[in-house]
N, C-alpha and C positions, 0 to 999 in steps of 0.2 A: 504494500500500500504506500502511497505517495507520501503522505504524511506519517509514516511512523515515526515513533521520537525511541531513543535510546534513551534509559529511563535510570539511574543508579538509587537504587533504598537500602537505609541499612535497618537492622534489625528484620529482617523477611522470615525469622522461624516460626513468628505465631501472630496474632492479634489482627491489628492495623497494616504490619507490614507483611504477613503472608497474603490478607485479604486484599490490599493493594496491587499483590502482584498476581493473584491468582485476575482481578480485573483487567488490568496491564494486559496481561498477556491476553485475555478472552477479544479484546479489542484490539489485536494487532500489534501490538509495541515489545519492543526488545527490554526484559528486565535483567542486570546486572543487581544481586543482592548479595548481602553478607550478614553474616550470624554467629556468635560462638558456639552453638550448638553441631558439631560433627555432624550428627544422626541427621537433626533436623536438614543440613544442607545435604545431605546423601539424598535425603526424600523428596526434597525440592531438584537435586540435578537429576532423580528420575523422571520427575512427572515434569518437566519443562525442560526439554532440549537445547541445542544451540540452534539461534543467535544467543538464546536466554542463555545467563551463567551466575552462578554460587557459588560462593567463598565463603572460607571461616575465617574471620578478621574479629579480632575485639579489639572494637574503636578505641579504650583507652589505652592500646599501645600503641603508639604513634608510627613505631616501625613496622607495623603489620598496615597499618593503612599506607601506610607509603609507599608498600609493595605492590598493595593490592590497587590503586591507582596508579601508579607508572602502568603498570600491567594493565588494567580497564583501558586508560587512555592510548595507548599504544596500540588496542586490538579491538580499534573500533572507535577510537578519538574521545574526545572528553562527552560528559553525561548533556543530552536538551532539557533535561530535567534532573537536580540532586536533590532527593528527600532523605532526612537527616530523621531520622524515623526513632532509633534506638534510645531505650529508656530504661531506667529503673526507679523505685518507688520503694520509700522506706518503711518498714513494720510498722504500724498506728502507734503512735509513744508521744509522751509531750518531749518538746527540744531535747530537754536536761536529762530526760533518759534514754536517747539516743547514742549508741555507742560510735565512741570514734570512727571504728575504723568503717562504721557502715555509711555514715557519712560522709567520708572519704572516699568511699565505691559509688557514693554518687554525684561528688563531683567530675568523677575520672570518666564515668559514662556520660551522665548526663550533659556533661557543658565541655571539658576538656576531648573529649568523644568527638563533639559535633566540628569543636575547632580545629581536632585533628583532620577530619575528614573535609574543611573547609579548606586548610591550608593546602590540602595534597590535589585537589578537583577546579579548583576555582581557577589559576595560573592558566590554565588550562582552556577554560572556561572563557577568560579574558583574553585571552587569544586569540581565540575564534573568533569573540566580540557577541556572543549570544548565550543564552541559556539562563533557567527559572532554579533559585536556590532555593529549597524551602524546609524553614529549622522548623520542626514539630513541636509547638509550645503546649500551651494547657488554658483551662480554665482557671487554673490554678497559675497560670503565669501571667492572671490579672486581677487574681482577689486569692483570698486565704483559705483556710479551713483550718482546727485545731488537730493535731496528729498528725499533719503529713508537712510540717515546716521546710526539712530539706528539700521537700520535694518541688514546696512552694517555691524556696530560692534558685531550685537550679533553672525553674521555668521561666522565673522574672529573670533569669542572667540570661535566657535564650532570648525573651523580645530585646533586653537593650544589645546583645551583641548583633543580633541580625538587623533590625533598625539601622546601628550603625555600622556597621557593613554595606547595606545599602548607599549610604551615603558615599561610601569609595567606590563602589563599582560603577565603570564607566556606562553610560547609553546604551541598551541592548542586551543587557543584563539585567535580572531582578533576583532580589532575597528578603525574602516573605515571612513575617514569623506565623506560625499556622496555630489557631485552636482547631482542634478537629473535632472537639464537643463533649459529649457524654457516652462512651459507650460500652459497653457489656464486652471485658476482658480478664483475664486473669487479674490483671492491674486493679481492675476498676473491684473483685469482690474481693480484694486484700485491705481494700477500703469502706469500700458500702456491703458488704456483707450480701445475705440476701436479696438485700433491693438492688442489686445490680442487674438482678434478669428484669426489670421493668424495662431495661433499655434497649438501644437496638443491638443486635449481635455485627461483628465486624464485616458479615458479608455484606448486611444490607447497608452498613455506615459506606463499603467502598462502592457502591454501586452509586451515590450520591457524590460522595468524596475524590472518583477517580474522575469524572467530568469538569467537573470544576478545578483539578490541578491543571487537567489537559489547555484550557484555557485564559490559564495565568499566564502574562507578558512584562513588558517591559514597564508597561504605563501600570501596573502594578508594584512596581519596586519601592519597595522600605511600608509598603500597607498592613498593619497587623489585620490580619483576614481571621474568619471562620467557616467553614463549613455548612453550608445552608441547610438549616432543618428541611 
């Protein structure tokens, strides 16, 4: 198809980002994704062949994305779309009982993760002089909740860093910071417990979700967006 885009998502083993790319692909587009999970990427490079392709990269090692991009953009040029997808989400605790080092794991994923994957795609990206960057924020990356504090800060660090970001990237480029809403994921019943099945399940969120990335541009750059109900 004329208009295929080559697409790169990280986090693609469950949620948002496999339901993302199980659409991706149902409509045509080339997905490049990556996940710490082995197994999970075994079963994604069965069920989706090449052009599509799976890696095991964890974003917070800087030298594993760095690999894994020289490699993406070498075999097949830099992404028309980067979704920055990968997250984690701390056990419900107030602040002060949150332990170091799990806070720690999410800054490494959450915000240092996205910037790794920023720095190694974008170059690239700016090259070309085109392509849609889009950091995956939260609801929660524009108001609060008590028990998920880390979670709250790494998402408020993903609008001011993408924002400004935006503001460097030349004409023809954009980077978006995304809420993508409320949805029914493992994430989401680590927090709302039961009432998480009220919401919608990730197939139906991307079926809504993949159209609307498809057409984000340029005159969207530095816009903190949502996802339309």
């Amino acid at each position: 198809m004329s208009d295929r885009r080559r697409i790169v998502v990280t986090g693609v083993s469950r949620g948002l980002g496999l339901a993302m790319t199980e659409e991706f692909a149902r409509r045509g587009h080339v997905v490049c994704g990556c996940a710490r999970s082995r197994s999970q990427i075994q079963v994604l490079s069965g069920r989706f062949h090449k052009p599509h392709r799976f890696d095991v990269v964890d974003v917070s090692d800087e030298s594993q994305v760095a690999a894994w991009a020289r490699s993406i953009c070498a075999n097949g040029g830099p992404p028309d779309l980067l979704l920055n997808n990968a997250a984690m989400i701390n056990r419900s605790a107030a602040l002060w009982e949150v332990p170091p080092d799990e806070f720690s794991q999410l800054i490494d994923v959450n915000i240092k993760g996205v910037f790794h994957v920023l720095r190694h795609f974008v170059p690239a990206m700016v090259e070309r002089g085109s392509g849609v960057i889009v950091n995956f924020s939260s609801g929660w990356g524009r108001s609060t909740s008590p028990q998920v504090a880390p979670y709250c800060a790494t998402k408020w660090a993903i609008e001011g860093l993408t924002r400004a970001l935006a503001d460097e990237l030349p004409y023809g480029l954009a980077a978006i910071p995304l809420n993508p809403g409320i949805i029914h994921t493992q994430m989401l019943d680590s927090c709302f417990g039961r009432h998480a099945a009220e919401y919608a399940r990730p197939e139906t969120w991307a079926r809504r979700a993949v159209p609307f990335l498809l057409e984000l541009g340029p005159d969207d750059n530095g816009d903190a967006l949502a996802v339309p109900e």
